[in-house]
C-alpha positions in Angstrom: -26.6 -60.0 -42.2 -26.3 -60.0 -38.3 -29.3 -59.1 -36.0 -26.9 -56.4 -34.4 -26.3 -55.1 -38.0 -30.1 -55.0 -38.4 -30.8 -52.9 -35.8 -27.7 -50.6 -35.7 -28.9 -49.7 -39.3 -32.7 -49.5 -38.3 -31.2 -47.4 -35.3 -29.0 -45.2 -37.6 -32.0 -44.6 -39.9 -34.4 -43.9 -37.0 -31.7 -41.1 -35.7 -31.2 -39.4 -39.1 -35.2 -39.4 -39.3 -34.9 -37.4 -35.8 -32.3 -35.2 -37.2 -34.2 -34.3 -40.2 -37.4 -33.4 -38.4 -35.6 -31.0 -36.2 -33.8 -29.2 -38.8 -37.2 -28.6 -40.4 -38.9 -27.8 -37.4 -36.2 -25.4 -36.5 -36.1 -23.7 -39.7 -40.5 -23.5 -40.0 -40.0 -21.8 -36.6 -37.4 -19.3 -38.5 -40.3 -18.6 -41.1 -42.6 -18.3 -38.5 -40.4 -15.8 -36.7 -39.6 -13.6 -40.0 -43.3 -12.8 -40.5 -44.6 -12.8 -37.2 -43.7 -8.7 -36.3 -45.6 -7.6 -39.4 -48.2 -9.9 -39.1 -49.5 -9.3 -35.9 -48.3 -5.3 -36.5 -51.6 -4.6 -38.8 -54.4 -6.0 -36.7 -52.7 -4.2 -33.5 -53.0 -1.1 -36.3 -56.5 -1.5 -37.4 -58.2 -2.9 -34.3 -58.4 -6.2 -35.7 -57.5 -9.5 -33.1 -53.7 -10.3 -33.4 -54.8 -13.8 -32.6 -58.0 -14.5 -35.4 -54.9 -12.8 -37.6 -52.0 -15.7 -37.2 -54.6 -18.2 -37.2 -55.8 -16.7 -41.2 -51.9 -16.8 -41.6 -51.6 -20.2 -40.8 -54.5 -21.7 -42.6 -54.5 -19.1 -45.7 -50.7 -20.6 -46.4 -52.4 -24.2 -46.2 -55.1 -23.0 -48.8 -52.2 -21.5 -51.0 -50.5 -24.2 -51.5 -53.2 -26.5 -51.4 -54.4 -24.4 -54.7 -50.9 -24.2 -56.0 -50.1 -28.4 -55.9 -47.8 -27.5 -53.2 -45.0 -26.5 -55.3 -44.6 -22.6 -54.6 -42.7 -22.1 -51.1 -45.0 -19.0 -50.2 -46.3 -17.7 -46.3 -49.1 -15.8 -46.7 -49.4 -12.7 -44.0 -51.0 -9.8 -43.2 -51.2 -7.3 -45.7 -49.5 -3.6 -45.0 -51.9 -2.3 -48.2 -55.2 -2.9 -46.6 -54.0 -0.6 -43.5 -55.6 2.8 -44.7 -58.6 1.8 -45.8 -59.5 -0.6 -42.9 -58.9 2.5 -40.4 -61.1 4.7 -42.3 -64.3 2.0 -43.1 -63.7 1.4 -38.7 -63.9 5.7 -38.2 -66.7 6.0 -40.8 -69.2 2.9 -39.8 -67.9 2.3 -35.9 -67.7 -1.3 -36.6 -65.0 -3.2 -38.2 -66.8 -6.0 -39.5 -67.8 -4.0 -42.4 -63.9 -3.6 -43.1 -64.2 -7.7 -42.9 -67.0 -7.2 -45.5 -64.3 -5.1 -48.1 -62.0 -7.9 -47.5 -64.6 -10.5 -48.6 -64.8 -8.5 -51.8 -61.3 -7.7 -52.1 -60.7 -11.2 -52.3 -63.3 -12.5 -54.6 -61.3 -9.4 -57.0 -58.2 -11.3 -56.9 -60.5 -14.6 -57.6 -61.9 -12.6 -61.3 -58.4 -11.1 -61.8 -57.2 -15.1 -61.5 -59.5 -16.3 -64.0 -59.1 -13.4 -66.7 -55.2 -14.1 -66.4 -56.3 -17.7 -67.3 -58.5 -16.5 -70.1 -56.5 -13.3 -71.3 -53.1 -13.7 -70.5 -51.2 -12.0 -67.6 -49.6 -9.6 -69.9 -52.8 -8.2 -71.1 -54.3 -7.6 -67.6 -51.1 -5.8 -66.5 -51.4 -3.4 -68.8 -54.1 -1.6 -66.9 -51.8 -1.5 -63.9 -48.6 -0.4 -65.5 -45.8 1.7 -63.1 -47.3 5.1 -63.8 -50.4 3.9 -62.2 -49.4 1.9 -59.7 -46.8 3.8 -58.3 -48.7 7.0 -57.5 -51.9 4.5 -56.0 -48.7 3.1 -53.6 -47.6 6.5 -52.8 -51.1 7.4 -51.8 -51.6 4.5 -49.7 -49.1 5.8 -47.6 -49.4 9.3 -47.1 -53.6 9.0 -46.5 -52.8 7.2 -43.3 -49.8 9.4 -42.5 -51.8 12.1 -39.8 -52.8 8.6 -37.6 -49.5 7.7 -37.7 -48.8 10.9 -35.9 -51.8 11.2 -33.4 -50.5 7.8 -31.9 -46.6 8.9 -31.5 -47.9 12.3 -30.0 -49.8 10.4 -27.3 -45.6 9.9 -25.7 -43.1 11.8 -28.3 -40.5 9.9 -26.0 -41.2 6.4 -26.4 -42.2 7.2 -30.2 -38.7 8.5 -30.8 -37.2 5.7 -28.9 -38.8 3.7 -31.4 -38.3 5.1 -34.3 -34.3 5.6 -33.9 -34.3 1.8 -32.8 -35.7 0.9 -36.2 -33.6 3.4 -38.1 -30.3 1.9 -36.4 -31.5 -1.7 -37.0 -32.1 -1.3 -40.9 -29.0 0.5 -41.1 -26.2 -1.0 -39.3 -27.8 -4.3 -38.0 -25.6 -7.6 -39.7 -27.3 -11.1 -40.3 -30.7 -11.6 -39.3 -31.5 -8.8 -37.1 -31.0 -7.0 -40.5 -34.5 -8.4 -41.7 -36.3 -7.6 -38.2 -36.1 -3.9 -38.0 -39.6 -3.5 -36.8 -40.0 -6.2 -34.2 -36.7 -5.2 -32.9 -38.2 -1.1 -32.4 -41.5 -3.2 -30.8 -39.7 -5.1 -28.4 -37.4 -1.8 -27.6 -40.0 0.3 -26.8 -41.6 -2.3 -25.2 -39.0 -2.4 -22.3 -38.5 1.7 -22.5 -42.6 2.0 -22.0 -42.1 -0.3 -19.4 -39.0 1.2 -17.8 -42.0 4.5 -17.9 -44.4 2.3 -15.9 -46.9 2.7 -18.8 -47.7 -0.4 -19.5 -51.1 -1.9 -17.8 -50.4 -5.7 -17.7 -53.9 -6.8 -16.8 -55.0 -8.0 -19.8 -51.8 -10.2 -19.4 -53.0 -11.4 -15.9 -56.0 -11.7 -16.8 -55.6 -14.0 -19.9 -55.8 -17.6 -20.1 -52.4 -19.7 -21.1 -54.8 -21.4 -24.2 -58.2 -19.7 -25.8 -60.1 -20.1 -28.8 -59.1 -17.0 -31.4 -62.3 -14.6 -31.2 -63.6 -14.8 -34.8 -66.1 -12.5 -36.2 -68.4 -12.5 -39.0 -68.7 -9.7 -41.8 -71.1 -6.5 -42.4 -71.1 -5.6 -45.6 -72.2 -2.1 -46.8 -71.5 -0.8 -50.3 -70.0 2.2 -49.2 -67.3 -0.4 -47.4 -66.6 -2.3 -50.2 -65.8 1.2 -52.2 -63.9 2.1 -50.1 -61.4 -1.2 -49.8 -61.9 -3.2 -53.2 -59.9 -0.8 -54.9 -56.6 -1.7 -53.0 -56.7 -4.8 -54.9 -56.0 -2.7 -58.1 -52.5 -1.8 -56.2 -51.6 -5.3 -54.7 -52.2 -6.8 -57.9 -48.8 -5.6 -58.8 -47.5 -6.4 -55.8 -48.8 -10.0 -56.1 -46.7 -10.5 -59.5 -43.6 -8.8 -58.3 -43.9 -11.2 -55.1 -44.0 -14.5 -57.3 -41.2 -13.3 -59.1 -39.0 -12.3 -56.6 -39.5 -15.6 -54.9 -39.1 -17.6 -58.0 -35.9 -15.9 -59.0 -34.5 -16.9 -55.5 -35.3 -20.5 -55.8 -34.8 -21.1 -60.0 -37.9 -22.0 -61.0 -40.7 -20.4 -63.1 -43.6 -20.4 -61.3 -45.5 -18.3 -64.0 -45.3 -21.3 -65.9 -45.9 -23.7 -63.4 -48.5 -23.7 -61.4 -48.9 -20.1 -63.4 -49.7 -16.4 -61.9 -53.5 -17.7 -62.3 -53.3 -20.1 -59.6 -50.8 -18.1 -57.3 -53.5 -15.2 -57.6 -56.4 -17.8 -56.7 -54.5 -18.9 -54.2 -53.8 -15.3 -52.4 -57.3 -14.9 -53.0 -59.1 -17.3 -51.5 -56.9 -17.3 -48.3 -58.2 -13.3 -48.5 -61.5 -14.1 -48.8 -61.6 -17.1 -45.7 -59.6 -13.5 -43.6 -62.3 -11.5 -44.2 -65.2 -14.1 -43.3 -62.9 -14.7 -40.0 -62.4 -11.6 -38.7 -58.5 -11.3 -40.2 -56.9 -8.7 -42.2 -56.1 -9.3 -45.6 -53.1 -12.2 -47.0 -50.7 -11.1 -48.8 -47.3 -12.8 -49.6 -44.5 -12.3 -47.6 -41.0 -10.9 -48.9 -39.9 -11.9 -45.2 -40.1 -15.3 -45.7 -38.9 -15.0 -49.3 -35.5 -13.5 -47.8 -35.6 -16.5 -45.3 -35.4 -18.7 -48.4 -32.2 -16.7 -49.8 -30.4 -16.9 -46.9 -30.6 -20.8 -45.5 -31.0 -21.4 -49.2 -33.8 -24.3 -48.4 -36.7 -24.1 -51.1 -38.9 -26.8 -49.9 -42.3 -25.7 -49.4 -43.1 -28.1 -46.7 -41.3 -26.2 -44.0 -43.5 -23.2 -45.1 -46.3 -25.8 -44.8 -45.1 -26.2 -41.1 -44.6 -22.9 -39.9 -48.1 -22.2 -41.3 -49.1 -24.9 -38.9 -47.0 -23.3 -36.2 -48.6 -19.9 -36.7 -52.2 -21.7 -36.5 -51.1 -23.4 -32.9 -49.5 -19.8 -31.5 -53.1 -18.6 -32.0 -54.7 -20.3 -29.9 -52.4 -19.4 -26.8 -54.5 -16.7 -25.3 -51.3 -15.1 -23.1 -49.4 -14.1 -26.5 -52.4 -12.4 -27.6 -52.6 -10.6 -24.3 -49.0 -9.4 -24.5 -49.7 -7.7 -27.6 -52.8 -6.0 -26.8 -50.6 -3.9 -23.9 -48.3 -2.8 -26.4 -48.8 1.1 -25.5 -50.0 3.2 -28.4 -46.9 5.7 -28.4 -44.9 2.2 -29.7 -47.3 1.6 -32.8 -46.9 5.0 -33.5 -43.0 5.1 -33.7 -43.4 1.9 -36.0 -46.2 3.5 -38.0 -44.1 6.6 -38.9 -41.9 4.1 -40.3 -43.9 2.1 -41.6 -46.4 4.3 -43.5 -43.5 6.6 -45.0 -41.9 3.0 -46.0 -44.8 2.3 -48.1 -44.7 5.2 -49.7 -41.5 5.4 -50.5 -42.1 1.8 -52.1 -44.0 3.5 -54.4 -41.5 5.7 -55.3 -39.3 2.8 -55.7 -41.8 1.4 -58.0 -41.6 4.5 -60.4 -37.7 4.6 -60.4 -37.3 0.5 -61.0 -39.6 1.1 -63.4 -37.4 4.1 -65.3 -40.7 6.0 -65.7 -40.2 9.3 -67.8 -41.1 12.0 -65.8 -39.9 14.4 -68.5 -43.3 13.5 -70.6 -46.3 15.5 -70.2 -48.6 12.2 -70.5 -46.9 10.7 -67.3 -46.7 14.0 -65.2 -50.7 14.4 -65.7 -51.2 11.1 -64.8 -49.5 10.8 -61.7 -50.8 14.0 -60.6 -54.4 13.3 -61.0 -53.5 10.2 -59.0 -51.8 11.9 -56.2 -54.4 15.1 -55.8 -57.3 13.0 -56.2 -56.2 10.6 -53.5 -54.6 12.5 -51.0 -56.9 15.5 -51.4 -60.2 14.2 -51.4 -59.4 12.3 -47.9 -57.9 15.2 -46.4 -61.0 17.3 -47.4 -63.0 14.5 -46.3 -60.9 14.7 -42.8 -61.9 18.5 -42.3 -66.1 17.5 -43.1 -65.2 15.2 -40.2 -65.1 11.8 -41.5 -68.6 11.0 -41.6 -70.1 14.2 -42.8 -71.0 14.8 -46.8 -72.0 18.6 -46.9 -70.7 18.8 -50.3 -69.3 16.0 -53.1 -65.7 15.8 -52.9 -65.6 12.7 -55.0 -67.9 10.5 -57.1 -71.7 10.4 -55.8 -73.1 7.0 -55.6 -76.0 7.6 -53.1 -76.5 10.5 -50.4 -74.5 8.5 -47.5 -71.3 7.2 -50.2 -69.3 8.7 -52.5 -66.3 7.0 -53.9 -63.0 9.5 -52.3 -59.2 8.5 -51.4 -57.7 6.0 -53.4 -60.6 4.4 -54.8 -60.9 8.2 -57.0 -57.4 8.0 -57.6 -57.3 3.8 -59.2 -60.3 4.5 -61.2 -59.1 8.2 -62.5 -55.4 6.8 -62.9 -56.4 3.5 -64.9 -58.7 5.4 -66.9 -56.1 8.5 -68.1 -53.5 6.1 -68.2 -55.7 3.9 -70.9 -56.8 7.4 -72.8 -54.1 9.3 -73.0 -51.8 7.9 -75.6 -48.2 7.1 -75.2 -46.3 9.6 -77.3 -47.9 12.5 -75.6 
């Protein structure tokens, strides 16, 4: 073999290696670009830093796979569930490290629900969270957070409206992938409209540096917190093994078997727990990325691995975090009508995929108590003005923390659902 063969094949290989590279990189940045609206939407929800929340993206996706050999292509991102109950801990203590604090807890929950899969069996731990109950718990998640969804719009009905028909026409009629980005799409919309208003103040922007360390905060914790946010784990827990599904089902494989739902769970779990030490909302993972995966139909997980390591560089430019802290509060609010009557229609959606029978006394009672005992006992707690406890409208645990909203409703709708028996 020539010299000139030698290095036309060397060169030929070289290129291909080049080619391969950028297809990868192009499509992690694709990932990166499917969860980046929702993931940055919660902590400009809660109060939480956009940029401390990309980073716990990024690196929670490393630890997922890292506890899952690597085999599962999952992107971990901010979770929608966690919304509620972060706002309210942020009203009732004034400081949102003790909603870091919940998180912590939250994800040492989905650590013990890991191991008793490993012990018991997924099966048998699912049957404390069947439809019935989680369903109702999803609906509630929604609706609880419903009247702040509607103080922000009111603050400009025009730029909320603009909003909300932008993501309305985008889910509806958009084709391809603008179809999966209704929400950033009704962002960067109102966006331009609130800027067309002159209502934007762009000095943060100005004021910014082009490259800054994320601002990462340690947890409070305070029982009273933890009650208040643990419980969501109860909810997600479904969510978690409809997830894994979904994305197995899309790519063949049965990742209940291998690495199994025990690891997965771990996995979500401990990227939760490093979020809440960090200042980040909660992980959860992402159907975005999942429907990424169905349309380039590319299952292989290291392009998840590099757009986790995208997401972790992005947070550290201090100018993107800028731009969306002057996102005007009339935009969130749009989204937020959407958003928060999204999830709970997703509970609905739950019950109906799940052919519950609503014609049986058992399942009517049990859905009820979950319903008035979540959404009641946070609108009474509303009108004694958030921090005040004149009487008990839940369960009593000291003088300062009673146990209201949708922890009540997991623990009375796990409970009835196990009591009641299923011919009634």
């Amino acid at each position: 073999m020539s010299v000139n063969t030698c290095v036309n094949e060397k060169s030929n290989e070289n290129q291909e290696k080049l080619k391969s590279a950028t297809r990868k990189g192009i499509m992690g940045i694709q990932h990166v670009v499917a969860m980046f609206g929702a993931t940055v939407l919660v902590p400009m929800l809660t109060g939480l830093n956009p940029s401390v929340a990309l980073f716990s993206a990024g690196f929670g996706t490393l630890l997922f796979h890292l506890v899952t050999k690597g085999i599962v292509p999952v992107f971990l991102g901010s979770s929608f569930a966690f919304i509620p109950v972060i706002v309210a801990v942020a009203n009732k203590y004034g400081d949102l490290r003790y909603a870091q604090g919940g998180i912590v807890v939250a994800g040492g929950l989905y650590i013990v629900f890991s191991l008793m899969i490993k012990i018991f069996g997924a099966d048998k731990v699912k049957s404390f969270f069947p439809p019935i109950v989680t369903g109702p718990m999803i609906i509630v998640i929604g609706l609880i957070l419903s009247p702040t969804a509607i103080e922000m719009a009111s603050a400009n009905w025009l730029v909320a409206s603009v909003v909300v028909i932008t993501v309305t026409l985008v889910s509806v009629f958009a084709k391809g992938f603008f179809k999966v980005i209704p929400i950033l799409c009704g962002v960067l919309v109102g966006y331009a409209f609130s800027a067309f208003l002159g209502i934007i103040d762009y000095s943060p922007i100005l004021e910014a540096s082009y490259f800054s360390m994320p601002e990462f905060t340690a947890p409070k914790f305070s029982f009273g917190a933890v009650a208040m946010i643990a419980p969501i784990v109860l909810a997600v827990f479904m969510e978690h093994i409809g997830d894994i599904t979904t994305n197995g089902a899309v790519v063949g494989k049965n990742f209940f078997e291998e690495p199994g739902v025990h690891r997965t769970l771990l996995g979500d779990g401990i990227a939760t727990l490093f979020a809440g030490f960090i200042g980040a909302p909660a992980n959860t993972t992402y159907g975005e990325n999942t429907s990424v995966l169905a349309v380039t139909k590319n299952y292989n997980p290291s392009i998840l691995r590099l757009a986790a390591c995208i997401a972790i560089t992005l947070s550290f430019i201090g100018k993107l975090g800028a731009v969306l802290q002057t996102i005007p509060v009339p935009v969130m609010g749009g989204v937020s009508i959407i958003l928060f009557g999204m999830i709970a229609s997703v509970g609905l959606r739950t019950l109906t995929n799940a052919e519950v029978d609503f014609s049986s006394n058992r399942n009517l009672i049990v859905a009820s108590l979950i319903l008035v005992a979540g959404i009641g006992t946070e609108i009474l707690k509303i009108k004694q003005n958030l921090n005040a406890f004149d009487g008990v409208i839940g369960i009593q645990i000291t003088d300062n923390i009673q146990i209201v909203g949708l922890s009540l409703a997991a623990i009375i709708g796990i409970c009835v659902n196990k009591l009641l028996p299923e011919t009634a």
